[in-house]
N, C-alpha and C positions, 0 to 999 in steps of 0.2 A: 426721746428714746432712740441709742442709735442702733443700728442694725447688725449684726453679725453674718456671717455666709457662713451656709453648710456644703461641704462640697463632698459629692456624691462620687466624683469621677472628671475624665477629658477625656471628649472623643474631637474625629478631625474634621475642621471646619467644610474641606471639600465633599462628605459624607450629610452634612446637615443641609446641604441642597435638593439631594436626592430623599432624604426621609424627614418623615416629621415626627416629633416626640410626643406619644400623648399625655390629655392633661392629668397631672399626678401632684398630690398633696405633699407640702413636705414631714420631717420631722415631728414638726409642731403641731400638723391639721390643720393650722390654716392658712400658711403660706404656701403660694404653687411653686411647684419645681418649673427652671427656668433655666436659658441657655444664656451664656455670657460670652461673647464670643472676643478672644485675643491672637492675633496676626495668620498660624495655618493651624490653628487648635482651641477648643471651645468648653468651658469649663460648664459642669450642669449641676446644679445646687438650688439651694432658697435660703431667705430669711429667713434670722429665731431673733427675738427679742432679744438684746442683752441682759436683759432686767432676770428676765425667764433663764438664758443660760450663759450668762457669762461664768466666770471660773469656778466662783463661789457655789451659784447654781448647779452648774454643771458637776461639779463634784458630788455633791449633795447627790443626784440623781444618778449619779453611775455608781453608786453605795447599796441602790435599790433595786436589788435582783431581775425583780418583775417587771421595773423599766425597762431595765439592759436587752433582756432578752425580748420584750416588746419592738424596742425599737434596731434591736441590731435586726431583727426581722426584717423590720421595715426598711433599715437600707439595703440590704441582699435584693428584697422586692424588688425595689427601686434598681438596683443596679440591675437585677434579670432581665426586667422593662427595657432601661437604656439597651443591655447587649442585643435583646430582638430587633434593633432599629441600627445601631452602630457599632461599629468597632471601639471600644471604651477601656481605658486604662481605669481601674475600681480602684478607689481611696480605702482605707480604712474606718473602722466604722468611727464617726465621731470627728471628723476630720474639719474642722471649724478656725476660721481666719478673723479677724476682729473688723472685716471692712472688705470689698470690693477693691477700695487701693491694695490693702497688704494683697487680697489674693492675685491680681494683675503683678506685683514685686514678683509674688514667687513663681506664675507665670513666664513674668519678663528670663530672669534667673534658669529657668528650666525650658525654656523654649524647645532649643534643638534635641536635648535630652525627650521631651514630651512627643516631639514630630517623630523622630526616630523610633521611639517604642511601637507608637498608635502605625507605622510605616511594618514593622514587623510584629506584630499582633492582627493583621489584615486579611481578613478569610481564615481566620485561624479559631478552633474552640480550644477551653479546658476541658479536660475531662477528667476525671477521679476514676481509679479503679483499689478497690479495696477484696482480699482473697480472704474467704474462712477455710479452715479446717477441724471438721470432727476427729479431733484426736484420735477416740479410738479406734474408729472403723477405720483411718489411713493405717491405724499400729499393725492392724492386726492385716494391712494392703500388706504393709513394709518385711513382716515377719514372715508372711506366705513365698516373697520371692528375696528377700536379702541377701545375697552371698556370702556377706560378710558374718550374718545371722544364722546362717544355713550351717559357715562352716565351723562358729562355735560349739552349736547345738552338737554338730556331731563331734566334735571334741570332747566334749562333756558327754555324751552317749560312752565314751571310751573308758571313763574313770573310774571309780568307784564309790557307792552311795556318800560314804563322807567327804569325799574330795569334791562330788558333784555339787552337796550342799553348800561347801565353799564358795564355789564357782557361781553358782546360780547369780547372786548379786552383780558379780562381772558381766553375768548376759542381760541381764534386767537392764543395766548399764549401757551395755555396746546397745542393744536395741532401742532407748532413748535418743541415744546418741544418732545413729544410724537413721531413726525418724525425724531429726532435727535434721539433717544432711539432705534428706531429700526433701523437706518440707521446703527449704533455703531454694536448691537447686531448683524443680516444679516452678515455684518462681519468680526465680532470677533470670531462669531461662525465655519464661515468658516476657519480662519485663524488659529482655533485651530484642525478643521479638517486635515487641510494640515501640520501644524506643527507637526501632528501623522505621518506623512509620512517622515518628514524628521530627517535627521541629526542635523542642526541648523535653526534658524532663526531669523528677526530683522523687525522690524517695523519701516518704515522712514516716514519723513515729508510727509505728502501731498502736494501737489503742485496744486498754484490758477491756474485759467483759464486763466493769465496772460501768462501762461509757457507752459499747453497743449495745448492753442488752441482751449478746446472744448467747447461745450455752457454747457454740463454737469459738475456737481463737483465733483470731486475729493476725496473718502471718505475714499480709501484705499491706503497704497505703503509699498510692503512688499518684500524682498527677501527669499530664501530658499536655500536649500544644499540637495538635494534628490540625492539616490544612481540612475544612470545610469542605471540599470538593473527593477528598479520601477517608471520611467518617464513617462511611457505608459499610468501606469492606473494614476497616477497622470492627464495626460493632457485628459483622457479622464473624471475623474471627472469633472475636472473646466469645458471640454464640454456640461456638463451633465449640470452643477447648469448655466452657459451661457442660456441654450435653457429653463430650468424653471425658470430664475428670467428676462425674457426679459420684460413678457410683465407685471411688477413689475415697469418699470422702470432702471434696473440694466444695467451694462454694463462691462463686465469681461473678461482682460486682461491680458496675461499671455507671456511674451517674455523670453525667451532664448534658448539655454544655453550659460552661458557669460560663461567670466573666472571668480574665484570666489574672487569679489573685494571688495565685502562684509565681508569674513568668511578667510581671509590672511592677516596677518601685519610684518611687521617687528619688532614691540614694544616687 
């Protein structure tokens, strides 16, 4: 039976001096996770059977919901473990080589790319921040001070009952519109505040209510790359703009630090 590698991740060789990796199951439950170390970078994976997951297998089981999300768990786990101890470039889940040689090839192949990355990902976290808004309590922030809002209403104070009927749709309209403008603005502005603070950043999908959960929408999803040594004041900003945009309507969310899944590839 020959063995296949699971690769979990590469942190750098001169970092696994100073820290030790505890002992951690892999994949399967029964092979340990384990360090393999190539030239100034160190791949951390375990054995799976092939029998167990070569293609065929491996197919079969990523069909099966309850595995997927069991084990993609499990390598997130894994990856959080490795980042408390090193600086680690995170694989994708499922990231599987047919041998120790192949994964040394690709290794070999990505060397100076792999040193480079783990070189600028050094003292550094991910961190997520995701923004809700209670639509209606901001509608009704946006319509109390709007100008734009302000200066239809008294336009339409001016008309006459049928023309105003008209109209009304038109103001229904600029006040969506005018709630999207500042919802955008609120923040863009902040996310260009926080992008003064970091190294990198990326702007993702937003995600419906379908997916969080919450009655609130979804206006922001953004990750970052902030030096470790500047996280403090970082997380005590979003503290700050949390407790003045509450009663706004807002709601500010800030999780991590991941491993950085965002700002590492192998491309």
């Amino acid at each position: 039976m020959s063995k296949l590698f699971y690769l979990y991740g590469i942190i750098p060789q001169h970092e696994k001096k100073e820290a030790q990796l505890p002992s951690l199951k892999g994949l399967d439950d029964k092979h340990d996770v384990y360090l393999l170390p190539f030239g100034e970078i160190v791949a951390v994976g375990c054995n799976l059977d092939d029998q167990e997951y070569g293609e065929d297998q491996l197919h079969e089981k990523t069909n099966q919901m309850e595995w997927v999300q069991d084990k993609a768990y499990h390598h997130h786990n894994v990856l959080l473990t490795i980042r408390e101890h090193f600086t680690v470039i995170p694989m994708k889940f499922c990231t599987i080589y047919s041998s120790e040689a192949s994964l040394k090839h690709m290794l070999e192949n990505q060397h100076e790319n792999l040193v480079n990355q783990l070189s600028s990902l050094e003292n550094k976290e991910e961190w997520n921040l995701k923004i809700y808004c209670d639509s209606v309590k901001f509608k009704e922030q946006v319509e109390a001070h709007n100008f734009n809002i302000e200066a239809k209403k008294e336009e339409l104070s001016q008309m006459s009952p049928g023309r105003q009927y008209l109209e009304k749709r038109k103001l229904e309209q600029l006040i969506n519109e005018e709630v999207q403008k500042e919802q955008q603005a609120f923040c863009s502005e902040f996310h260009q505040e926080l992008e003064s603070y970091s190294h990198n950043s990326t702007v993702k999908k937003n995600w419906n209510k379908d997916v969080t959960g919450r009655t609130e929408d979804m206006c922001w999803n953004s990750a970052y790359l902030f030096s470790t040594n500047n996280i403090d004041h970082v997380l005590k900003r979003i503290t700050e703009l949390k407790s003045e945009s509450a009663q706004q309507g807002w709601e500010i969310e800030a999780t991590g630090p991941w491993p950085a899944y965002h700002f590492a590839n192998l491309s």
